[in-house]
MIDOSE-1310 file (N, C-alpha, C; in nm, 2 decimals, decimal comma, always signed):
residues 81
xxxx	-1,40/-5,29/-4,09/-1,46/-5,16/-4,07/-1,59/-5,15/-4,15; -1,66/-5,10/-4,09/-1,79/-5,06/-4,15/-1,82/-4,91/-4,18; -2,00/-4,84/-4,19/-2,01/-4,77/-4,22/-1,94/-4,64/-4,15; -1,83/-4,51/-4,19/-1,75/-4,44/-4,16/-1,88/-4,35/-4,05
xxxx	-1,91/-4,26/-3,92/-1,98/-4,28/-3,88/-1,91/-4,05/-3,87; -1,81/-4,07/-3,80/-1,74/-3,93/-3,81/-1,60/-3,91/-3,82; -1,58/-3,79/-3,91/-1,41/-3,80/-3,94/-1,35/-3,62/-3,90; -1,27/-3,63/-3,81/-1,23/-3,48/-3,76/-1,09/-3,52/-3,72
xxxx	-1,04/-3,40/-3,71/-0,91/-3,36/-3,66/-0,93/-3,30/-3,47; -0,87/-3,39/-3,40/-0,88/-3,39/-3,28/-0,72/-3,29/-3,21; -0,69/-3,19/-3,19/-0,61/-3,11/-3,16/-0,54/-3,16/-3,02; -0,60/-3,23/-2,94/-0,53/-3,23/-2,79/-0,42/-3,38/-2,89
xxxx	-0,45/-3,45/-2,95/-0,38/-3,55/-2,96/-0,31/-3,53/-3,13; -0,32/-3,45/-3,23/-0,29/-3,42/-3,34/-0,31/-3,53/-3,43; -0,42/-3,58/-3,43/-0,48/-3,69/-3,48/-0,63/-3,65/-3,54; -0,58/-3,69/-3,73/-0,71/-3,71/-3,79/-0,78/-3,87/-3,72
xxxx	-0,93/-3,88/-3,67/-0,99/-4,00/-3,60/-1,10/-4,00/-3,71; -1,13/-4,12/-3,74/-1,24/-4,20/-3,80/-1,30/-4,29/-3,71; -1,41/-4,25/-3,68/-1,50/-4,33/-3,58/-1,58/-4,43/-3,69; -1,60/-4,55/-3,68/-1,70/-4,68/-3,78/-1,81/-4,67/-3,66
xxxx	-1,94/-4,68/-3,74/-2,04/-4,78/-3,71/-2,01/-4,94/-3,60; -1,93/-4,97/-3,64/-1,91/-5,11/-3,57/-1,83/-5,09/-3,45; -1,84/-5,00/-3,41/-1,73/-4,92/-3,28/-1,57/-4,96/-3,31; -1,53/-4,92/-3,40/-1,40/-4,91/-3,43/-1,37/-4,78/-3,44
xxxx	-1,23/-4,74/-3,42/-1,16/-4,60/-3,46/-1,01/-4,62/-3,53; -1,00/-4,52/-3,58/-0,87/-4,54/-3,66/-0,77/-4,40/-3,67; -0,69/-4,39/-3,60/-0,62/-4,27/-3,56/-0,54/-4,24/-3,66; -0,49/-4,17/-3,71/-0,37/-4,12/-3,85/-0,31/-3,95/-3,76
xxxx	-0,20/-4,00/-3,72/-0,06/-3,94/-3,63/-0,05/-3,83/-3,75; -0,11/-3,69/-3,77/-0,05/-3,62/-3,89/+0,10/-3,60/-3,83; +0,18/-3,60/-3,69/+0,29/-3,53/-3,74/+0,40/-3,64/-3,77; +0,36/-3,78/-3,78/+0,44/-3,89/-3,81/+0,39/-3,84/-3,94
xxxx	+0,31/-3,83/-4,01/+0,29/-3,84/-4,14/+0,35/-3,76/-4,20; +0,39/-3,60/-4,16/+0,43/-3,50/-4,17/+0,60/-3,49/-4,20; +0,62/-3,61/-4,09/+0,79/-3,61/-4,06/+0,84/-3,72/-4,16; +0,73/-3,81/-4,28/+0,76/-3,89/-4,31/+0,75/-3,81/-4,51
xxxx	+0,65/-3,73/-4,53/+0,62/-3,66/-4,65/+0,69/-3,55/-4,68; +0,66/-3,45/-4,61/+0,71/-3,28/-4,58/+0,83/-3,34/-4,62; +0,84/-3,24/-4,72/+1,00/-3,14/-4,74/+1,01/-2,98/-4,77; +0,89/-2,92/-4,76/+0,91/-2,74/-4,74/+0,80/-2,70/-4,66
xxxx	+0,82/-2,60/-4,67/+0,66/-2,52/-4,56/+0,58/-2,50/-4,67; +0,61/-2,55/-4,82/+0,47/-2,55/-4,89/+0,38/-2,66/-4,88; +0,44/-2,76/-4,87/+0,41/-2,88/-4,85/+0,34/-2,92/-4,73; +0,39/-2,85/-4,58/+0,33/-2,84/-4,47/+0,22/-2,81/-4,48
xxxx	+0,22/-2,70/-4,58/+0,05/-2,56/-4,57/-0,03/-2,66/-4,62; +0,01/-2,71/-4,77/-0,09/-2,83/-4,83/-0,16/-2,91/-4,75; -0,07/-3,02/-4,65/-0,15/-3,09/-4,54/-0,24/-3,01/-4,38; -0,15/-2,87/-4,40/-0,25/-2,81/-4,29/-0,39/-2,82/-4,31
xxxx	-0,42/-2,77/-4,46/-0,53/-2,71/-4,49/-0,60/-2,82/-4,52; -0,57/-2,94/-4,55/-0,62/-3,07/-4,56/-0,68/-3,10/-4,45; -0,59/-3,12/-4,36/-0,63/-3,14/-4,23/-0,76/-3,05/-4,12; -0,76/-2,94/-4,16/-0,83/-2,84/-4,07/-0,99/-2,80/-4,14
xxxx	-0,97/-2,85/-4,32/-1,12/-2,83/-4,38/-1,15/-2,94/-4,46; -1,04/-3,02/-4,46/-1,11/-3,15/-4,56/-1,05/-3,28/-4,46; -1,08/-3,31/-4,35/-1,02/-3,45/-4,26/-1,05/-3,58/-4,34; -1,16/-3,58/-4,40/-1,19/-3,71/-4,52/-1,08/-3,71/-4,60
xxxx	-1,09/-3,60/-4,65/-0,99/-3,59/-4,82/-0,83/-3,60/-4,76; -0,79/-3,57/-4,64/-0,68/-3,62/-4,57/-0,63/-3,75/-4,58; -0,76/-3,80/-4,47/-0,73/-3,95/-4,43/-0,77/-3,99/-4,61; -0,87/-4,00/-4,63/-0,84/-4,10/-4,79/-0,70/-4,10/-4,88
xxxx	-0,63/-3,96/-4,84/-0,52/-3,97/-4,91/-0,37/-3,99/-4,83; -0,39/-4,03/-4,75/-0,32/-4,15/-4,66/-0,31/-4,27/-4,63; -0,49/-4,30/-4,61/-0,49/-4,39/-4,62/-0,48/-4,46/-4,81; -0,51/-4,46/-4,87/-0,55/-4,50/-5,00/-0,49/-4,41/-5,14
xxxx	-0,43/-4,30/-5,09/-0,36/-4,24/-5,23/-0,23/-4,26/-5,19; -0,15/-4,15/-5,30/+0,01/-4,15/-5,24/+0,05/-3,99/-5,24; +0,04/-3,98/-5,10/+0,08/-3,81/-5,07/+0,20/-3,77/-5,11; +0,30/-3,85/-5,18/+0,42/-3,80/-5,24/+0,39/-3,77/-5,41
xxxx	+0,29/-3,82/-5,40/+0,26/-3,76/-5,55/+0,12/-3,67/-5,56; +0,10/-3,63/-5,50/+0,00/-3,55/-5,42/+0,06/-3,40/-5,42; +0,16/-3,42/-5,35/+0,24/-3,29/-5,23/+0,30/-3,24/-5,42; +0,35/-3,30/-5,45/+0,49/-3,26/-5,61/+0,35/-3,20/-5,69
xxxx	+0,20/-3,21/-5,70/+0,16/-3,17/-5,78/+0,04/-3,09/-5,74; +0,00/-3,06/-5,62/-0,03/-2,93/-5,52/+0,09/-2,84/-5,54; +0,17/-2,83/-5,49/+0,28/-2,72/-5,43/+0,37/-2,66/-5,53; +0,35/-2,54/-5,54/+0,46/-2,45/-5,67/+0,55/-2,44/-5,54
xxxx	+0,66/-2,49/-5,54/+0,80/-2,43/-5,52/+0,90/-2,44/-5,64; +0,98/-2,35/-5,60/+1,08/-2,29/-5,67/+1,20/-2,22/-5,58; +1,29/-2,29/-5,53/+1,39/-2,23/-5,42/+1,48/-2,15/-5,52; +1,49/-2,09/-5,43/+1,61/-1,91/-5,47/+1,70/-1,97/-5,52
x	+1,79/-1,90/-5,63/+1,90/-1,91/-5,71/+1,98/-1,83/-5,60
């Protein structure tokens, strides 16, 4: 892969895309990623908002972080007694 060229959230397909310079693409399935992280709707909102104003800071943190340690230190939950 070469120089990252554009990175957006494509709605008809629910896919963050990464278009390269060298005509490669690289698709990241949020709701495979979703069904594989997510465990509350706080957690959901965290990746919504990821997804919809930061698609870079998404994909980098899919591709190259660990969204399970990501999601535990974003999200105040606290389920009802």
């Amino acid at each position: 892969m070469g120089k990252l060229l554009s990175c957006e959230f494509n709605m008809d397909t629910v896919c963050v895309e990464l278009k390269f310079a060298d005509g490669s693409m690289l698709s990241i399935d949020c709701i495979a990623v979703e069904n594989e992280f997510v465990k509350n709707m706080y957690q959901q909102s965290e990746l919504d908002y990821l997804i919809y104003n930061d698609p870079i800071g998404y994909a980098d943190l899919i591709l190259n972080g660990d969204p399970d340690e990501y999601l535990k230190n974003v999200t105040d939950y606290s389920p009802l007694d």
